[in-house]
C-alpha positions as CSV (number, residue, x, y, z in Angstrom):
1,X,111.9,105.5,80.9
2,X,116.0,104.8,81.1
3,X,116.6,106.9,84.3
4,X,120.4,107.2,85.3
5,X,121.4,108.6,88.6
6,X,125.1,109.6,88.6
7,X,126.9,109.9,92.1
8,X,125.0,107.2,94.1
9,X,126.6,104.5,96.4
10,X,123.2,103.6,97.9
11,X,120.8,103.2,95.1
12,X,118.3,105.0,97.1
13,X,117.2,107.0,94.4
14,X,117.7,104.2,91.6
15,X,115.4,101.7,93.3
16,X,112.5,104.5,93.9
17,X,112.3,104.1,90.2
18,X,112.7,101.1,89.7
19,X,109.4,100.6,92.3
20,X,107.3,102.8,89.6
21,X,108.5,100.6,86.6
22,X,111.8,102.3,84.8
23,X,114.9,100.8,83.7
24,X,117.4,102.4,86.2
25,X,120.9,102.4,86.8
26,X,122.8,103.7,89.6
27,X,126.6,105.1,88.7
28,X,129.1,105.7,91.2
29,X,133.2,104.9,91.7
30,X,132.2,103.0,94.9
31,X,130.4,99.9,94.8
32,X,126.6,100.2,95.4
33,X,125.6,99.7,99.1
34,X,122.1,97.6,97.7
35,X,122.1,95.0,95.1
36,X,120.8,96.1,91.6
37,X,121.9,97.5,88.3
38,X,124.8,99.5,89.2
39,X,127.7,100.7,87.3
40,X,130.9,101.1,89.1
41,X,133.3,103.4,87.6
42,X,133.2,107.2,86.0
43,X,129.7,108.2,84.8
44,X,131.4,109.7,81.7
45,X,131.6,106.1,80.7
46,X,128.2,105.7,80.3
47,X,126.4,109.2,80.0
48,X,125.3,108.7,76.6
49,X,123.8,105.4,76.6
50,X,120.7,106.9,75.7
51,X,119.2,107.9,79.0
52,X,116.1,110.1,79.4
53,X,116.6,111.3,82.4
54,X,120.1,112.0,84.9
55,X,119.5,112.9,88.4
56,X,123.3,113.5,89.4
57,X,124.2,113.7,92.8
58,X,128.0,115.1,92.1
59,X,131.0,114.7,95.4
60,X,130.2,118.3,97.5
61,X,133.3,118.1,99.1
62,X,135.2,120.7,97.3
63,X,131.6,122.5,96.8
64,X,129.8,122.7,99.8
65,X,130.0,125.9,101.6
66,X,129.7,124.4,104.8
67,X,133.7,123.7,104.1
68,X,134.0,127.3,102.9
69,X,137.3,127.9,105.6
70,X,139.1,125.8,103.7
71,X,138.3,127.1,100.1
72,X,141.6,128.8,100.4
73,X,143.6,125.6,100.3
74,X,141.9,123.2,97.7
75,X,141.7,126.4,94.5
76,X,142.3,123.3,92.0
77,X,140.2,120.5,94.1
78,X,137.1,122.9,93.1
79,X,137.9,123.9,90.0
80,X,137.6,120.4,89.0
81,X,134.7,119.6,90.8
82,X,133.4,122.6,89.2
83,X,134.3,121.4,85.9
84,X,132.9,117.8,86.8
85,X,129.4,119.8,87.1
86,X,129.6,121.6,84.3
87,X,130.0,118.1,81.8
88,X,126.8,116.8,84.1
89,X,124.8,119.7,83.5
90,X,126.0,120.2,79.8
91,X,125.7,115.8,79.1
92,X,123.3,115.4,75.9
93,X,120.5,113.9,78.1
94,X,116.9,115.2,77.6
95,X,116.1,116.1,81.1
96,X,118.6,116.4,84.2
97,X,118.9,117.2,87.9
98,X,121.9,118.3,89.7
99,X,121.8,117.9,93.4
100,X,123.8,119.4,95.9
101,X,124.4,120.9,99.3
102,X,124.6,124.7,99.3
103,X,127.5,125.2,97.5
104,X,129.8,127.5,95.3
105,X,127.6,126.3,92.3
106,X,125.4,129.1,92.5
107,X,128.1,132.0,92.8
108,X,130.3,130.2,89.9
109,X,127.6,128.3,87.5
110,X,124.4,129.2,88.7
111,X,121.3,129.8,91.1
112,X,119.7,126.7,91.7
113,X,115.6,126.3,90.2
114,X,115.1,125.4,93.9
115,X,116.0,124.5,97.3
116,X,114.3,121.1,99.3
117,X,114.6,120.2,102.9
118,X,113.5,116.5,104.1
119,X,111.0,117.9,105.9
120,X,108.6,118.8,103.2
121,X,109.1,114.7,102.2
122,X,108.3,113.1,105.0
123,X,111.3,113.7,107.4
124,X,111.8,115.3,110.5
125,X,115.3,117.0,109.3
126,X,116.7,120.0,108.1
127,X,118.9,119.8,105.3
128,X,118.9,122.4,102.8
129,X,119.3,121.2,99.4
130,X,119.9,122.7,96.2
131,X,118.4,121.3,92.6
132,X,119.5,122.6,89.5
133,X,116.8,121.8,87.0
134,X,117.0,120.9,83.4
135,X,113.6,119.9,81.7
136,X,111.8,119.5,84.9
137,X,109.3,120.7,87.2
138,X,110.1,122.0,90.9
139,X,109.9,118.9,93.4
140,X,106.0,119.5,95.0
141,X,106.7,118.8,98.5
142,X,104.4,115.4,99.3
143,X,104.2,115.1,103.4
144,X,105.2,118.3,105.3
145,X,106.1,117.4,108.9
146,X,106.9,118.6,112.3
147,X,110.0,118.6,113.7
148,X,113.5,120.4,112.5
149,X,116.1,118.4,113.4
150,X,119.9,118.9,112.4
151,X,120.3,115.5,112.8
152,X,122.5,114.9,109.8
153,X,124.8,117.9,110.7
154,X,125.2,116.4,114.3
155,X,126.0,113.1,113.3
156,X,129.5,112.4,115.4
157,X,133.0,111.3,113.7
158,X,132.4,107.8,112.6
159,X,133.7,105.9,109.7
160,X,130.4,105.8,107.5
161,X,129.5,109.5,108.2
162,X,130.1,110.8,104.5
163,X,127.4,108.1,103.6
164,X,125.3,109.1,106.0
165,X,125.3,112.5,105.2
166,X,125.1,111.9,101.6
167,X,122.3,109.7,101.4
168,X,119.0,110.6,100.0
169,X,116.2,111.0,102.0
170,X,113.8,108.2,100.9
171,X,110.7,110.7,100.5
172,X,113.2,112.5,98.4
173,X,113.9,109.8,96.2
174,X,110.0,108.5,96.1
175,X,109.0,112.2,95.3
176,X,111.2,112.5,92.0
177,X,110.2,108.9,90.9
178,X,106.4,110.0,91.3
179,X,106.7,113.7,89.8
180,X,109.8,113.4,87.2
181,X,108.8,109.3,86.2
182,X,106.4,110.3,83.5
183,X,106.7,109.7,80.3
């Protein structure tokens, strides 16, 4: 399966697949943070390459409603990003997930298919995450643990918080490779 996941630095997601077999490709305007088949530059580029599955992990700053104070102040910074969401969910690929924060995608495109925490994947953390579903099952969650920790909203100021923060969870990633892998 040619699996293309849009919006990731870390290949995190791209190498869980690659582990179960698939020709994947991590997208992203940074540089990827591991070595493997990467494209750097604007997804557009490349979205119809003939992929069979996008799991797009689209920028939450101007989305996330943890920022929701200063919604008043970026009005055109999230009407692109909204419009950025829109061309993922709408790209001509067979089956797609959108994955984001809590975010103004719900009130403005729509409700997500369903919300994940890291805890139900193997991690002691909260964070509440949205999937918008196209073609695909729900996530089933794979290790439920104790413990729920903010960690990730109590990081402190540092340099490499935003990737931090916007790193998938590894259980995450292993859990769509395993469930959304098949042919």
């Amino acid at each position: 399966m040619r699996v293309l996941v849009a919006c990731e630095y870390s290949g995190t997601v791209r190498d869980a697949f690659i582990a179960k077999g698939h020709d994947a490709m991590s997208c992203d305007l940074l540089p990827t943070d591991k070595p493997g088949p990467h494209y750097q530059g604007d997804v557009f580029d490349i979205i119809n390459d003939g992929w069979d599955l996008m799991i797009a992990h689209p920028p939450c700053t101007h989305l996330a409603v943890s920022g929701a104070r200063w919604f008043k102040d970026k009005v055109t910074e999230q009407e692109e990003a909204l419009d950025f969401v829109r061309r993922l969910i709408n790209a001509d690929v067979d089956r797609i997930c959108i994955e984001n924060p809590v975010s103004i995608i719900s009130s403005k495109i729509r409700k997500p298919d369903q919300t994940i925490q890291p805890w139900q994947f193997g991690h002691g953390e909260t964070k509440r995450t949205c999937l918008w579903l196209k073609r695909l099952p729900k996530l089933v969650p794979t290790d439920i643990v104790d413990g729920r920790d903010q960690r990730i909203w109590k990081l402190p100021p540092s340099t490499d918080r935003w990737k931090i923060r916007s790193t998938t969870f590894q259980g995450i990633a292993n859990a769509m490779a395993n469930q959304w892998g098949v042919e």
